[in-house]
N, CA, C and O of each residue as an XYZ file, in Angstrom:
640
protein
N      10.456     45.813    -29.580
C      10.109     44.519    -30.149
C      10.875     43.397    -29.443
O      10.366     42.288    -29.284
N      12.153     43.715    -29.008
C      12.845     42.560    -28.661
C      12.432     42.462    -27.375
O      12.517     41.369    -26.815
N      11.871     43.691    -26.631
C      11.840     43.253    -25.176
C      10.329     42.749    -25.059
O       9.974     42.378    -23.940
N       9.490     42.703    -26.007
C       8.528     42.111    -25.647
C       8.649     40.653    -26.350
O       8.498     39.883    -25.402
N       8.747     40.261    -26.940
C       9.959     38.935    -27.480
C      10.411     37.964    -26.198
O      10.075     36.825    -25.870
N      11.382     39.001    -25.594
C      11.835     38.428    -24.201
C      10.909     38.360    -22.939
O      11.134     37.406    -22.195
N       9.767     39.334    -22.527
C       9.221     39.296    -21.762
C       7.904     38.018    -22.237
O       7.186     37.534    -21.362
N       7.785     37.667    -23.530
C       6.495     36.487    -24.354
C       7.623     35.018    -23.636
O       7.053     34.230    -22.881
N       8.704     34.855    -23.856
C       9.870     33.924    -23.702
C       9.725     33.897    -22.066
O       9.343     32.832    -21.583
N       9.897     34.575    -21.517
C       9.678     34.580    -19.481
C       8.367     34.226    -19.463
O       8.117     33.197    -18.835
N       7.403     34.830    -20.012
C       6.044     34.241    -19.138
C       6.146     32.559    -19.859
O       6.747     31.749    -19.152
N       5.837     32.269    -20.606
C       5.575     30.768    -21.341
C       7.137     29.596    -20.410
O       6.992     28.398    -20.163
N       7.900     30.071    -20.222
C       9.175     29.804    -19.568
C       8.331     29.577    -17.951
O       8.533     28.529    -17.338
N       7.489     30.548    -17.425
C       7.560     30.641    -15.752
C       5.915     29.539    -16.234
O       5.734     28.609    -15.449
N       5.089     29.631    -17.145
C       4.086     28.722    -17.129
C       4.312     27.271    -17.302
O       3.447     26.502    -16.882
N       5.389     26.804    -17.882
C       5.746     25.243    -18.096
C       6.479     25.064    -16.856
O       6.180     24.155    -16.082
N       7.307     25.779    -16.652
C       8.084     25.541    -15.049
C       6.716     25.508    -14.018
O       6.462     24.400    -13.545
N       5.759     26.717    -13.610
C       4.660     25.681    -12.876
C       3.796     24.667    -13.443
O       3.260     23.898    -12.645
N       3.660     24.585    -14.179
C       2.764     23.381    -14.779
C       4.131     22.399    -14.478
O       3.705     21.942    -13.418
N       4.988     21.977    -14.582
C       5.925     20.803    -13.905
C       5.829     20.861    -12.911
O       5.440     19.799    -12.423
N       6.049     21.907    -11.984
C       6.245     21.748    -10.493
C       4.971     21.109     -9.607
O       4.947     20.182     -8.796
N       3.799     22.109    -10.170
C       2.488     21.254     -9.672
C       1.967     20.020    -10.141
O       1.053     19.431     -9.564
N       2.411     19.697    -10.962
C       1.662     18.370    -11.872
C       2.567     17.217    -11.201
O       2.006     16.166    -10.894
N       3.752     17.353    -10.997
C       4.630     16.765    -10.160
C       4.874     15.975     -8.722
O       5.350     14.923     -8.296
N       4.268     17.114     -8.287
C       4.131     17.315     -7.035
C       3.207     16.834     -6.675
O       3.462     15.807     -6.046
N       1.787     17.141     -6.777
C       0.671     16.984     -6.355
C       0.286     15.553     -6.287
O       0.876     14.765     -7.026
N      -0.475     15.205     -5.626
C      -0.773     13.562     -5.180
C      -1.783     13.243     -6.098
O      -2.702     14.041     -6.280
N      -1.714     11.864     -6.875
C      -3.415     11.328     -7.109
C      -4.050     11.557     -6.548
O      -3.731     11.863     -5.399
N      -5.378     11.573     -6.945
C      -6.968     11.111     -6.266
C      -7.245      9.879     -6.466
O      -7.790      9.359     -5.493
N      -7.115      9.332     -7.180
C      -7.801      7.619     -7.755
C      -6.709      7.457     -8.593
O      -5.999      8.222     -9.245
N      -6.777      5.898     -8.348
C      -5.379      5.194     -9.205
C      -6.031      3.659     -9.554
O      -5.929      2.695     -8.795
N      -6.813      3.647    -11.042
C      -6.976      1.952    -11.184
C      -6.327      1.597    -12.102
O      -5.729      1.999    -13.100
N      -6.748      0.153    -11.157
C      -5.806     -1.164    -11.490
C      -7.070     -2.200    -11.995
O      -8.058     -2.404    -11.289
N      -6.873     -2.794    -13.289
C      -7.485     -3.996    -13.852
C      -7.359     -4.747    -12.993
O      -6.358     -4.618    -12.289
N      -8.297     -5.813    -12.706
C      -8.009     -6.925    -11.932
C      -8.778     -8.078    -12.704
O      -9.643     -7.764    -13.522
N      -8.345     -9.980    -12.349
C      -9.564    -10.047    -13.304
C      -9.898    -11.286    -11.886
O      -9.242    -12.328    -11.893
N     -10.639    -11.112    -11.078
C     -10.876    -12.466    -10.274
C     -10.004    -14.114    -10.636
O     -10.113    -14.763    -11.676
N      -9.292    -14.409     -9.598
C      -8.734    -15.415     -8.972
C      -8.941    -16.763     -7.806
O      -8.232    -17.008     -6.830
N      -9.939    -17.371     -8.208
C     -10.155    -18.256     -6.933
C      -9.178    -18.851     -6.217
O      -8.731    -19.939     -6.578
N      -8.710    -18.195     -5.082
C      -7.442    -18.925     -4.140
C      -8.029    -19.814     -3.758
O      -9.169    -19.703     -3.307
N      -6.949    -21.680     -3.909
C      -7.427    -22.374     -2.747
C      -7.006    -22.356     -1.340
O      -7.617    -23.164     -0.641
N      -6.157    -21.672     -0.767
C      -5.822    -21.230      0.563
C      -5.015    -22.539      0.848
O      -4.616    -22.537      2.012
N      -4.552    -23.951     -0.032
C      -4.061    -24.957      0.488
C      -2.598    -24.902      0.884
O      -2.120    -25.692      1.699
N      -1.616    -23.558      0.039
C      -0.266    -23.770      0.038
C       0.060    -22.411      0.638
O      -0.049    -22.227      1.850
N       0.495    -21.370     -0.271
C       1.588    -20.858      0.048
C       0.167    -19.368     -0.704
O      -0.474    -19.566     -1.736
N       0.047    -18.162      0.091
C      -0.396    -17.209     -0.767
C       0.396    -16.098     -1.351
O       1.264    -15.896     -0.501
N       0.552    -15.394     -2.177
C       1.069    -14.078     -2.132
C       0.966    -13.069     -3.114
O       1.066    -13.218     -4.332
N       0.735    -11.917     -2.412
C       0.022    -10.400     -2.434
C       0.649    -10.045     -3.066
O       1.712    -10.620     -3.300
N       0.192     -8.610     -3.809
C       1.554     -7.746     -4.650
C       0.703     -6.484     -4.334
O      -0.237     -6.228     -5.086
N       0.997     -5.595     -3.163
C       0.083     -4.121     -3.642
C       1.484     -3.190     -3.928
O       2.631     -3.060     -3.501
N       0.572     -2.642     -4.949
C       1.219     -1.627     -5.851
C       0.816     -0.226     -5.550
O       1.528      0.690     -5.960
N      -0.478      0.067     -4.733
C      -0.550      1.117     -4.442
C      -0.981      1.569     -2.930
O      -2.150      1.185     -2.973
N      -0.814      2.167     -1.523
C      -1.076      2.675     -0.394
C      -1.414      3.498      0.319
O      -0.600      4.264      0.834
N      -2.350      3.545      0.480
C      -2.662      5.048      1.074
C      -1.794      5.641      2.458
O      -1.472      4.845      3.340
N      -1.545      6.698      2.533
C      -1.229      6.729      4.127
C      -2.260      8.215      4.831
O      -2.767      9.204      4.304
N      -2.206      7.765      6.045
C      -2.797      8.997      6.888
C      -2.064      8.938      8.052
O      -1.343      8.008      8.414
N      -2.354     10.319      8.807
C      -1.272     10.646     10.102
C      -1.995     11.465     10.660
O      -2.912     11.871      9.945
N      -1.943     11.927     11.795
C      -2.599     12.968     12.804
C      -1.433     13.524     13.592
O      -0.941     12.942     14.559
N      -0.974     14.828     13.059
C      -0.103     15.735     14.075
C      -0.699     17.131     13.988
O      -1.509     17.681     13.242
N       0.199     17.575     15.308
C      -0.574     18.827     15.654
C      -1.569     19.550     14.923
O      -1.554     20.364     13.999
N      -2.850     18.729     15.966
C      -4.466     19.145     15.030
C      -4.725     18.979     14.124
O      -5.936     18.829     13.959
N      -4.007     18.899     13.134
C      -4.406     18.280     11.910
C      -4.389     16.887     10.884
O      -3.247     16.437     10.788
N      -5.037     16.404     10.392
C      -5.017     14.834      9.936
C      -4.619     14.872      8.304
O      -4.796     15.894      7.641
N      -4.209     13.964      7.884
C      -3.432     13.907      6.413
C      -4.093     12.812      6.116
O      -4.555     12.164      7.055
N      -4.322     12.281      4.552
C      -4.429     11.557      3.979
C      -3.355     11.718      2.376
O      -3.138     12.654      1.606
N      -3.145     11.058      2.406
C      -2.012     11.048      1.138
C      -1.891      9.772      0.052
O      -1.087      8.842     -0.011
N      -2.645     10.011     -0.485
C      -2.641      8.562     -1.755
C      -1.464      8.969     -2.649
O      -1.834      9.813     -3.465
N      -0.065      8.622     -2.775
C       1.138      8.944     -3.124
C       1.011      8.165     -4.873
O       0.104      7.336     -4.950
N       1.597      8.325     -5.806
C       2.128      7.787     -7.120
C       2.201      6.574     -7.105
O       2.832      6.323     -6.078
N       1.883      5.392     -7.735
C       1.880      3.848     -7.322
C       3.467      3.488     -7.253
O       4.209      3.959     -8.116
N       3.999      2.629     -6.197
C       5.252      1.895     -5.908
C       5.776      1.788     -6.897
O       5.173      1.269     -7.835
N       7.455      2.369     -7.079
C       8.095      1.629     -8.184
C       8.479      0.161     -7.966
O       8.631     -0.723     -8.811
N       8.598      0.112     -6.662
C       8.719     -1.864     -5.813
C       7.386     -1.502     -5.393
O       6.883     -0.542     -4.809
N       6.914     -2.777     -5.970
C       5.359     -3.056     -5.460
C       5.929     -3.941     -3.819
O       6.961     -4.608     -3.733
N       5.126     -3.741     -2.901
C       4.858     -4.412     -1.307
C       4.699     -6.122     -1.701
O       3.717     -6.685     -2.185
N       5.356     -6.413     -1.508
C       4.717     -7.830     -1.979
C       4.816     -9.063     -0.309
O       5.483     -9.136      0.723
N       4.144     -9.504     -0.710
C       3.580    -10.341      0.876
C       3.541    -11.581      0.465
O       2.706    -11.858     -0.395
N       4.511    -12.719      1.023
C       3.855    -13.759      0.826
C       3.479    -14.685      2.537
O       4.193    -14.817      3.532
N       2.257    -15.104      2.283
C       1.909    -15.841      3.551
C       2.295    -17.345      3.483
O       2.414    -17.643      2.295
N       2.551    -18.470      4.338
C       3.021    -19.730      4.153
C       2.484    -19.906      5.370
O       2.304    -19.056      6.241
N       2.254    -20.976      5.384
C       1.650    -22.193      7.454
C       0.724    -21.940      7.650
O       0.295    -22.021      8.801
N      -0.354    -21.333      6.201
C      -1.589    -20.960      6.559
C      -2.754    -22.029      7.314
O      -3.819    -21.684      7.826
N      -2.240    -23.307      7.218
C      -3.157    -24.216      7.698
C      -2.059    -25.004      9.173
O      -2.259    -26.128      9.635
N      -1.319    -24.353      9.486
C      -0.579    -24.592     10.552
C      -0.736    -23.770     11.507
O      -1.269    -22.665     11.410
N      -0.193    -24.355     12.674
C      -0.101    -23.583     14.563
C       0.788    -21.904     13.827
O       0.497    -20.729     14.051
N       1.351    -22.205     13.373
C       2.146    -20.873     13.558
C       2.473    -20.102     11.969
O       3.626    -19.978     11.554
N       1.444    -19.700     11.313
C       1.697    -19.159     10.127
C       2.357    -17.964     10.131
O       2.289    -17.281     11.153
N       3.151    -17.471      8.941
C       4.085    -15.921      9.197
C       3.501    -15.528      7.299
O       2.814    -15.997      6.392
N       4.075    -14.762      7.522
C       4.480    -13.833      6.680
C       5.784    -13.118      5.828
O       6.239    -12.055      6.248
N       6.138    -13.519      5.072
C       7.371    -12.880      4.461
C       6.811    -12.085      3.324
O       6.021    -12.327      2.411
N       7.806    -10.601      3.878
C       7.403     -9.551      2.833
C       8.738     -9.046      2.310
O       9.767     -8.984      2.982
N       8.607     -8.695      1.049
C       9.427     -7.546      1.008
C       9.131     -6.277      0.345
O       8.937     -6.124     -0.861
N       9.114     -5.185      1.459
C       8.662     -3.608      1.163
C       9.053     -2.879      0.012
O       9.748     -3.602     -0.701
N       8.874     -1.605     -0.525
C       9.071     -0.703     -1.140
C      10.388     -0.670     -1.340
O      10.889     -0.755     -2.461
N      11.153     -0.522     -0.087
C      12.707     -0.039     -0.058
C      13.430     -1.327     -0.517
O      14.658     -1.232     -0.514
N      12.757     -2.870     -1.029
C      13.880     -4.458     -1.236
C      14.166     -4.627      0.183
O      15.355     -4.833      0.425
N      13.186     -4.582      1.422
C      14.148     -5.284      2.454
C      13.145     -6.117      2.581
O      12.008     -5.876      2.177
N      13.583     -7.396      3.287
C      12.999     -8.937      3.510
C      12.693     -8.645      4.540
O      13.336     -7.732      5.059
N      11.744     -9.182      5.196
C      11.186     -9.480      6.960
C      10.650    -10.932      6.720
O      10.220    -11.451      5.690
N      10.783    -11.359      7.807
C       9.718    -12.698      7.620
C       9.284    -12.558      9.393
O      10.175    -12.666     10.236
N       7.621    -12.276      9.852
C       6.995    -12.022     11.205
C       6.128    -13.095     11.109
O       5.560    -13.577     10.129
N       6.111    -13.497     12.682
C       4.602    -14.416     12.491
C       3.301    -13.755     12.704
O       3.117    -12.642     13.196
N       2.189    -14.815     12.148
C       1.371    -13.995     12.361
C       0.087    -14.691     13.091
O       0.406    -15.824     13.452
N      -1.126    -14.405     13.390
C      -1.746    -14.917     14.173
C      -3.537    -14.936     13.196
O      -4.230    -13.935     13.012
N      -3.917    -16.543     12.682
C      -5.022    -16.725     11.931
C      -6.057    -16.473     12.860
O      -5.993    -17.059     13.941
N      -7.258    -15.494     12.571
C      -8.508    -15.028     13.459
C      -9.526    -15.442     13.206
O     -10.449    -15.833     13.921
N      -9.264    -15.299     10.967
C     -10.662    -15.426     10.369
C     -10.371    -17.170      9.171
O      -9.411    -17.055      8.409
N     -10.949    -18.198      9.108
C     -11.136    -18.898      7.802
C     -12.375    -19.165      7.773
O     -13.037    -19.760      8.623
N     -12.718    -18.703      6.739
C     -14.166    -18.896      5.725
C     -13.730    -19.405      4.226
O     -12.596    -19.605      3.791
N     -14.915    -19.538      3.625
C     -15.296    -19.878      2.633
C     -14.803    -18.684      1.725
O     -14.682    -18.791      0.505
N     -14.556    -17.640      2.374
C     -14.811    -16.413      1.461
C     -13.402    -15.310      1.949
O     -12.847    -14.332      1.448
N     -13.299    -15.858      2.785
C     -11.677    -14.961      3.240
C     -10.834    -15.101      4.730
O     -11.392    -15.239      5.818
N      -9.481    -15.037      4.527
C      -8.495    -15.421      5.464
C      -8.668    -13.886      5.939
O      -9.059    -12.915      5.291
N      -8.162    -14.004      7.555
C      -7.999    -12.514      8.223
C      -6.742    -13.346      9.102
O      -6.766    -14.463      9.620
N      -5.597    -12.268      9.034
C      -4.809    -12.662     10.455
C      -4.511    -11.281     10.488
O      -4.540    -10.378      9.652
N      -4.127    -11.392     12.049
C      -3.395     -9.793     12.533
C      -1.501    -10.236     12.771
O      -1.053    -11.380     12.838
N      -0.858     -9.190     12.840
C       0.501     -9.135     12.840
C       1.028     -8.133     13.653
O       1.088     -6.952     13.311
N       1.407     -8.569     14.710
C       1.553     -7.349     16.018
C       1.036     -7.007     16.912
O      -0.031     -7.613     16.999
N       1.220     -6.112     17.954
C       0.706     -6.519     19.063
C       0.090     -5.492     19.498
O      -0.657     -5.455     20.475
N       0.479     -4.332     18.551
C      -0.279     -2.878     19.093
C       1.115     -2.236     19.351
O       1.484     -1.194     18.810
N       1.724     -2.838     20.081
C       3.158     -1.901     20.235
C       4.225     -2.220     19.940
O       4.849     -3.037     20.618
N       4.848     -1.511     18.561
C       3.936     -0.228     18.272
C       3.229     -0.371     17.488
O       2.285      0.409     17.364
N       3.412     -1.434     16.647
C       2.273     -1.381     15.196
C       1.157     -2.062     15.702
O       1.118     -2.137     16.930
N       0.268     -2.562     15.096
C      -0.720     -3.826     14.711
C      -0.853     -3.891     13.196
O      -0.600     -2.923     12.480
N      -1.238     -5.010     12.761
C      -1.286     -5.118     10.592
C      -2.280     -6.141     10.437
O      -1.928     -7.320     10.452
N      -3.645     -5.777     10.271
C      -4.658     -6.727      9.831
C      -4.639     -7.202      8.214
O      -4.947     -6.367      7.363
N      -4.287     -8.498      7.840
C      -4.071     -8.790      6.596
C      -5.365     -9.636      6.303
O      -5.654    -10.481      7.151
N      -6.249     -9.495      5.100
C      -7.115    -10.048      4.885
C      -7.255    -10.371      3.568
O      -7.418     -9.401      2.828
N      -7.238    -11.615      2.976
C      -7.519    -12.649      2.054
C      -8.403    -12.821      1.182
O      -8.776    -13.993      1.144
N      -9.059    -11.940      0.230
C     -10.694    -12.696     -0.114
C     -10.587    -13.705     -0.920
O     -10.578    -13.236     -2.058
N     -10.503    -14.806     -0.953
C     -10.305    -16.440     -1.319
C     -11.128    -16.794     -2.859
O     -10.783    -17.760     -3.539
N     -12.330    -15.793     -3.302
C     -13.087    -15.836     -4.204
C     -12.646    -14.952     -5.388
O     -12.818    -15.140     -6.592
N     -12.066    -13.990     -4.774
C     -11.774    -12.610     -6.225
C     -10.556    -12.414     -5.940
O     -10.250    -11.272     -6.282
N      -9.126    -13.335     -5.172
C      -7.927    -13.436     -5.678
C      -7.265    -12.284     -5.307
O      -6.306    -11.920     -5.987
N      -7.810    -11.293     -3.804
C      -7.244    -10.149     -3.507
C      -7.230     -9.941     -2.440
O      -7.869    -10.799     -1.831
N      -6.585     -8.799     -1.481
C      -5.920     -8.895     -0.311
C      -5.783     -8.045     -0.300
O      -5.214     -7.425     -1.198
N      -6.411     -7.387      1.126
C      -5.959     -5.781      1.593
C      -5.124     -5.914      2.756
O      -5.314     -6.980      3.341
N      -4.083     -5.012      3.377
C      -3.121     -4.992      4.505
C      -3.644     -3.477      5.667
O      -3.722     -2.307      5.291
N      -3.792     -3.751      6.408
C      -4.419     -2.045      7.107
C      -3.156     -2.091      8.184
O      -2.950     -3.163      8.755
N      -2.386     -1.060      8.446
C      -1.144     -1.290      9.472
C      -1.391      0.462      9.973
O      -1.362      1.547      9.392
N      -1.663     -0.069     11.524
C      -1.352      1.513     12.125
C      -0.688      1.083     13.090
O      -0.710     -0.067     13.526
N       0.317      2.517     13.709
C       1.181      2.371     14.666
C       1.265      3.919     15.095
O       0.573      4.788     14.565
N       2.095      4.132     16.005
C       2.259      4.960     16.510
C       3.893      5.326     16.456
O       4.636      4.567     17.078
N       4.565      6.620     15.637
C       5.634      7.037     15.607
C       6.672      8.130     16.341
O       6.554      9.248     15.839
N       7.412      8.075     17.146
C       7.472      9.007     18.064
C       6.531      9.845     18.624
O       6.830     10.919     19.145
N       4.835      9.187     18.503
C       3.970      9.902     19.373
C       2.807     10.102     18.219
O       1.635     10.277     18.551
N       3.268     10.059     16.679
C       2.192     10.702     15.945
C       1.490      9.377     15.452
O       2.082      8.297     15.475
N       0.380      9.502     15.069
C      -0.597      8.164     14.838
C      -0.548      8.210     13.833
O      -0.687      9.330     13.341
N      -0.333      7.086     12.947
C       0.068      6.770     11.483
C      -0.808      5.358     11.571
O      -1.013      4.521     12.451
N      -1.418      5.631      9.503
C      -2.206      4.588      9.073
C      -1.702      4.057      7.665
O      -1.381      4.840      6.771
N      -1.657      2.797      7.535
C      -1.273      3.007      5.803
C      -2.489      1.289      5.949
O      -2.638      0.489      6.873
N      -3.170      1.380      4.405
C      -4.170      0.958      3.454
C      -3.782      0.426      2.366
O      -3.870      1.204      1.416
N      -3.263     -0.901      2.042
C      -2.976     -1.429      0.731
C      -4.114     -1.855      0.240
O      -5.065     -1.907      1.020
N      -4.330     -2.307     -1.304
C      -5.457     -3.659     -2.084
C      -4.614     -3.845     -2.929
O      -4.094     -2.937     -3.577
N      -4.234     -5.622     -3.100
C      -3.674     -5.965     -4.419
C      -4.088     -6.912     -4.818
O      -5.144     -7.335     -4.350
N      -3.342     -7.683     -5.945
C      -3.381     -8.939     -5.887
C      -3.333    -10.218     -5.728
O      -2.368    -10.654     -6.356
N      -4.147    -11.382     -4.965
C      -3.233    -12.585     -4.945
C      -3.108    -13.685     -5.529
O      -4.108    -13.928     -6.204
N      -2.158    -14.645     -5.591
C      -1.824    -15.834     -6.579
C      -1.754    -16.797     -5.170
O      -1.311    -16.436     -4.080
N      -2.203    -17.849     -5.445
C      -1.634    -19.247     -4.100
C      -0.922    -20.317     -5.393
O      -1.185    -20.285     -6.596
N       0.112    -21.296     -4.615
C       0.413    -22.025     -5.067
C       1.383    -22.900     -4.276
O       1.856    -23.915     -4.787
């Protein structure tokens, strides 16, 4: 009686220990976010908040995609000199560190800002604006000691 007692206590014991380990572990598939449309006027200052990123990579033969747990530091981006010679970008990443890069305006419409950020080597970062529904995706690939890396933000934006 007791050893089947103890052996009922090990299995239910080794089933919650994997049910943590995999539930844990394992990556989302889909992660939403409410949004409610924002008309940016593009006149001042914009800035982004993505909270969630995809990444992908290509090493030996094989390709990854990885939609990770949403940011405990959301990416947050703010753009400024958008109607000037030399607009930049100040962000600060996941990890709290500041950058401020310039960046280079490609696209203004009615309907959305596009600039790129970089030169290809090693990164490039297409940041794009939609001016009507108040949101902003970031696409940044580069190349890391040789392996090709992609990361995919969408968040939100506020101008002011």
């Amino acid at each position: 009686m007791k050893k089947n007692i103890a052996l009922i206590i090990l299995v239910v014991l080794a089933m919650v220990l994997a049910w943590f380990v995999f539930s844990s572990s394992s990556p989302a598939t889909s992660v939403n976010q409410l949004h409610y449309d924002t008309t940016l006027s593009a006149s001042g200052n914009i800035t982004c908040t993505y909270p969630q990123v995809l990444h992908a990579s290509y090493q030996s033969g094989e390709i990854t995609h990885e939609l990770p747990k949403p940011e405990t530091n959301p990416i947050i981006m703010t753009f400024s000199g958008i109607n000037s010679e030399t607009p930049k970008v100040q962000f600060i990443d996941a990890t709290q560190t500041i950058s401020e890069v310039p960046i280079v305006k490609v696209v203004d419409t009615a309907e959305k800002l596009m600039f790129i950020e970089g030169n290809g080597d090693p990164y490039m970062t297409v940041h794009t604006i939609y001016k009507n529904a108040g949101v902003g995706t970031y696409e940044k690939s580069m190349s890391l000691l040789g392996i090709p890396v992609g990361t995919i933000g969408m968040g939100s934006c506020v101008d002011y």
